[in-house]
N, C-alpha and C positions, 0 to 999 in steps of 0.2 A: 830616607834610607834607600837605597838601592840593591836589588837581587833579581837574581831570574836563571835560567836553565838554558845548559847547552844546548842541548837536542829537543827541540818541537817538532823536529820533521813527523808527518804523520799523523799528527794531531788535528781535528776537524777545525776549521775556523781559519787559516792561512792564509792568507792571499783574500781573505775577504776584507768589504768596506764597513766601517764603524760607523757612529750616528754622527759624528765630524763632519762625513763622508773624506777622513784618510783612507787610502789603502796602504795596505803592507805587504809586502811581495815575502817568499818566503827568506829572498836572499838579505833583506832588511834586517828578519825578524832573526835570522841566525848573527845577522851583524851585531842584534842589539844584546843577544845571549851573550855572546861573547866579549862584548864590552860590560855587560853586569858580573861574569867569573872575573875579567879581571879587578874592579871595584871590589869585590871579597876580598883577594887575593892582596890587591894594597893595605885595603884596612886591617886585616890578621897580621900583615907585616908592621902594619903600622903601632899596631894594637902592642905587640911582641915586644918591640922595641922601646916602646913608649911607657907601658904600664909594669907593673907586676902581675902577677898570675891573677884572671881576671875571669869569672866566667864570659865566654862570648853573647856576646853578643846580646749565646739565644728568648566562665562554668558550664563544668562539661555538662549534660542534656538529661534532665533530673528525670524524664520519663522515658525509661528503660525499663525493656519489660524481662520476664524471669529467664527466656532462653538469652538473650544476648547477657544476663548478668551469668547465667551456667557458664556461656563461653568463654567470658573473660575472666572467670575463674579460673577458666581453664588454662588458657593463657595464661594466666598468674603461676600457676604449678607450674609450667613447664619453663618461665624464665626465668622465677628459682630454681629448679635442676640444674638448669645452661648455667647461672651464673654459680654453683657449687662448685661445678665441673670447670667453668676455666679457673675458679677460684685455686681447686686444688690441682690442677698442673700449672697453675700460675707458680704456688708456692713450691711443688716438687724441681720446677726448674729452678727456681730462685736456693733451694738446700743445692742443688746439684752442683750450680756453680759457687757456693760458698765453700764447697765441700773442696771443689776443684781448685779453690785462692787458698785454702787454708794446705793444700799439698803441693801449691806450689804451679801446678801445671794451668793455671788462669790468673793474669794479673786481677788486684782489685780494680787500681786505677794505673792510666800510661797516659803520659803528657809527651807531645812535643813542643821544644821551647824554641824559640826565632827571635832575632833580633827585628824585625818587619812589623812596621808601625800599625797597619791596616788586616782586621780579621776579616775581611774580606776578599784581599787577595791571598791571604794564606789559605784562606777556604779555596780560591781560583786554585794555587798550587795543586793543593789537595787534589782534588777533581780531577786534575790533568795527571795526578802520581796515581789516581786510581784507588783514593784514601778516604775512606768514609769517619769524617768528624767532627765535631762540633770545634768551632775556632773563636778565640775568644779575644777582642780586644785588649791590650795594655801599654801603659807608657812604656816598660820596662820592655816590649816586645811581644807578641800575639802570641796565645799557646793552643795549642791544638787535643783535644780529650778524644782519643784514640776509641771507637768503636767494639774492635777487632782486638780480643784483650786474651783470646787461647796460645798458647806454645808461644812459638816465636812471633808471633803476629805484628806486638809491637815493632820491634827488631826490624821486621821484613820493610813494616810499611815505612821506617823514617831510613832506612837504606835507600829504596823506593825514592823516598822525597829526596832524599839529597844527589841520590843520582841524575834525575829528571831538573831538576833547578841544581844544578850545576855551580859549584861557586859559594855554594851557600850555607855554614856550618847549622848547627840545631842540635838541640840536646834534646833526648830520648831522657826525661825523669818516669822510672817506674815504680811500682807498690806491689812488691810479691811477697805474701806470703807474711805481712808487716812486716818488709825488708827492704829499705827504699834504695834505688841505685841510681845514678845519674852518670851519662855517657857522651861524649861530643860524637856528632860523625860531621864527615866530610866527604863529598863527593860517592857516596855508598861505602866508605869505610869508616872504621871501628876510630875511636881518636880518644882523647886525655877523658878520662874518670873524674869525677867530681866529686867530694863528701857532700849527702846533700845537706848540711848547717851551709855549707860555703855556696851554695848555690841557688838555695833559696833566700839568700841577702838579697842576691839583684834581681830578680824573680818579683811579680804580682803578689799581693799575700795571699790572693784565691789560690793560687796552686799548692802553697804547702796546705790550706784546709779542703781542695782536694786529692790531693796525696796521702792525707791520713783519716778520710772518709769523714771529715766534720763538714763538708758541705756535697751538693751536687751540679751537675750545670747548670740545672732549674735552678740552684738558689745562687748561682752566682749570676743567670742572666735576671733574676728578682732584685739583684743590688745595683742593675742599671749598667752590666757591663754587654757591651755590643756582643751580639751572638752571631755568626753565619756557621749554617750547617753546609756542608760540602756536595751533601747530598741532595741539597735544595739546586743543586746549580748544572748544566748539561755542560757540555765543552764549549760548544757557541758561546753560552757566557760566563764560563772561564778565559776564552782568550776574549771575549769582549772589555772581562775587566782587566785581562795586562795591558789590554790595547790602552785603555784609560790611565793606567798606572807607569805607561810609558814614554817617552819624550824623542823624539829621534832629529840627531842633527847632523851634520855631518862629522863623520868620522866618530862621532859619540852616542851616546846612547844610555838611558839611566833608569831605574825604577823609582817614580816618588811615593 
């Protein structure tokens, strides 16, 4: 499958050499953005044409004497206090924001959906849109479990990603509020609404059980599906793994 983004100017890694020892100049790597927008651009045409209404696209030392047993008592009181104390701001943050999904103003869960074979380079996107997420392998296409789940956050960051990879639709599936909504964008705007029965057909089944909080990422990277977090990655290798996921030839250019 092929994708990639208009605009890398800017971005660290450009004009550097990979472990091939290719280089890419920047004027390549803008050549090959623009040969993957237009690969989008065919296949939606193609898609349109061809289908009906389709969705697109992680033993101690027995003689101890009574002062070191005083102190490690002591020690003992004071790491139950510490652990009471994160315990219950653990819990007042964890009401705070249910309190906040349940008004509507923090999603539970936000997926972004792609048609992009590899959770690895969706994580590269990520990284270079500036997107902190867990990405998750599927046949059906990598989904990305959004972070950043306050106001608009989700919204921002798949505007974000479809602005930056250029060319490339993705659907924004949300959980507000036990309200689910499913959204296309394209190129940072707004595009066709989804019901989401019709959209999680072609969908992974992990994402409808996390869309209605019957699973989490832990239990879906537990069922063996590939996880890369985005945040595990610097931009050096994010454009290290487009450089891998790239082919350049003349006059073309493609993402596999």
């Amino acid at each position: 499958m092929s994708d990639d983004k208009d605009d890398l100017n800017g971005f660290d890694g450009l004009g550097k050499t990979n472990d091939d020892g290719m280089h890419f100049s920047e004027e390549e790597m803008e050549a090959a953005m623009a040969g993957f927008e237009k690969e989008f651009q065919d296949e939606e045409a193609a898609q349109q044409n061809d289908a009906p209404a389709q969705v697109p696209f992680d033993q101690p030392d027995e003689t101890v004497n009574s002062d070191a047993s005083s102190d490690e008592s002591q020690d003992g009181l004071q790491s139950k206090e510490a652990d009471a104390v994160l315990s219950e701001a653990e819990n007042s943050l964890s009401f705070d924001d249910e309190l906040q999904g349940l008004l509507g103003n923090r999603a539970k869960v936000a997926v972004i959906i792609t048609r992009l074979a590899s959770a690895r380079l969706f994580a590269a996107f990520c990284q270079l849109s500036d997107i902190s997420a867990q990405c998750l392998a599927s046949p059906q296409g990598a989904v990305a479990v959004l972070r950043n789940l306050d106001g608009d956050g989700p919204e921002a960051a798949i505007k974000d990603l479809t602005t930056v990879v250029s060319g490339m639709p993705a659907v924004l599936a949300i959980n507000r509020a036990d309200k689910l909504e499913a959204t296309m964008y394209l190129q940072g705007k707004v595009g066709q609404t989804f019901a989401p029965p019709v959209l999680l057909t072609s969908t992974a089944p992990f994402v409808e059980d996390l869309l209605l909080g019957i699973t989490d990422v832990q239990g879906v990277r537990d069922s063996g599906v590939e996880t890369v977090d985005s945040a595990s990655l610097t931009r050096d290798d994010a454009m290290k793994i487009l450089a891998e996921h790239t082919r350049f030839g003349r006059g073309s250019s493609s993402i596999e």
